[in-house]
C-alpha positions in Angstrom: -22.6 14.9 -13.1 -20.2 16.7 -11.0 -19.2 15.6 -7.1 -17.3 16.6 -4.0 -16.5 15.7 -0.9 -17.2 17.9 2.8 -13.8 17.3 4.5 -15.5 18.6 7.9 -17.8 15.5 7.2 -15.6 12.9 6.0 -14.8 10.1 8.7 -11.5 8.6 7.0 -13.1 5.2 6.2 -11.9 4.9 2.8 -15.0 3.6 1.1 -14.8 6.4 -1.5 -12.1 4.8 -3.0 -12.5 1.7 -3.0 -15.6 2.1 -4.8 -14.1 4.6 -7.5 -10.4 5.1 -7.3 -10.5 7.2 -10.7 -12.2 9.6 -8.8 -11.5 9.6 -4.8 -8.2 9.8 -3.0 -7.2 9.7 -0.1 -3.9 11.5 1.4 -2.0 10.9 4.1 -4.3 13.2 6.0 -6.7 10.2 6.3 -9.5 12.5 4.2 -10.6 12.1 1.3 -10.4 14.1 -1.7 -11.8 14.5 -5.2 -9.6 13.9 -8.1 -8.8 14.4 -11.8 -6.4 12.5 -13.6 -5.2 10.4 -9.3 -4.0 14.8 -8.7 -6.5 15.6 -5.7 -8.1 19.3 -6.2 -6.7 22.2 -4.8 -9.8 23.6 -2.5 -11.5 20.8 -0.9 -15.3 21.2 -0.4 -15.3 24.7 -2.3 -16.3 25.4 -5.8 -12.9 24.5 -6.9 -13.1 21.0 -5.9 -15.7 20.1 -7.7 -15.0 17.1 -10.3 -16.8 16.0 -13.3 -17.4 11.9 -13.3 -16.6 10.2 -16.2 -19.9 8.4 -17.7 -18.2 5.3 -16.9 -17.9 5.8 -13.0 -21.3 7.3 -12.5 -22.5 4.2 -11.2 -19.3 3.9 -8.7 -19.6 7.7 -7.5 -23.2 7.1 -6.3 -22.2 3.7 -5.0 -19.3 5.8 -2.4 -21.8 8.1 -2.2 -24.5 5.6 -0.7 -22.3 3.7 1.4 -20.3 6.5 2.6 -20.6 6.4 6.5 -19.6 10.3 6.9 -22.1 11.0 4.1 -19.7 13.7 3.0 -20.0 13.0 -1.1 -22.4 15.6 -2.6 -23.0 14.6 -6.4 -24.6 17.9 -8.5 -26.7 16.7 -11.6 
C-alpha cells in the first residue's frame, strides 16, 4: 500500500498525524506531508511523494485517511 497527500486539499487540521506520525508530518507550512524515516518527500502530491506504509501502520493510514476533514490522503493498493 502506498499513500499521499493533495496539498491543494489539505485543511491543516493535523489529524494525519496524530493518527500515524511514522508516516504524516506536518511543517511549519501548517500542511501536511508524507514521510519516510520523519524526512517529508520532496514533491508533494506528485509521483515523488508517494510513500510505502509499513504493514504495521496500515490500519493508522486509513484511520487519517477516514477522518481526514480535507479528504486529501489518497492510499494506492
Amino acid at each position: 500500500m502506498r499513500v499521499w497527500i493533495d496539498q491543494d486539499l489539505c485543511t491543516g487540521d493535523g489529524l494525519c498525524v496524530d493518527h500515524c506520525p511514522e508516516v504524516f508530518v506536518q511543517l511549519e507550512d501548517g500542511i501536511a506531508y508524507v514521510a519516510t524515516d520523519g524526512a517529508p518527500m520532496n514533491d508533494p502530491g506528485g509521483s515523488g511523494s508517494l510513500v510505502e506504509v509499513e504493514y504495521k501502520n496500515i490500519s493508522a493510514v486509513v484511520l487519517a485517511a477516514d477522518v481526514c476533514p480535507g479528504e486529501c490522503i489518497f492510499i494506492e493498493l
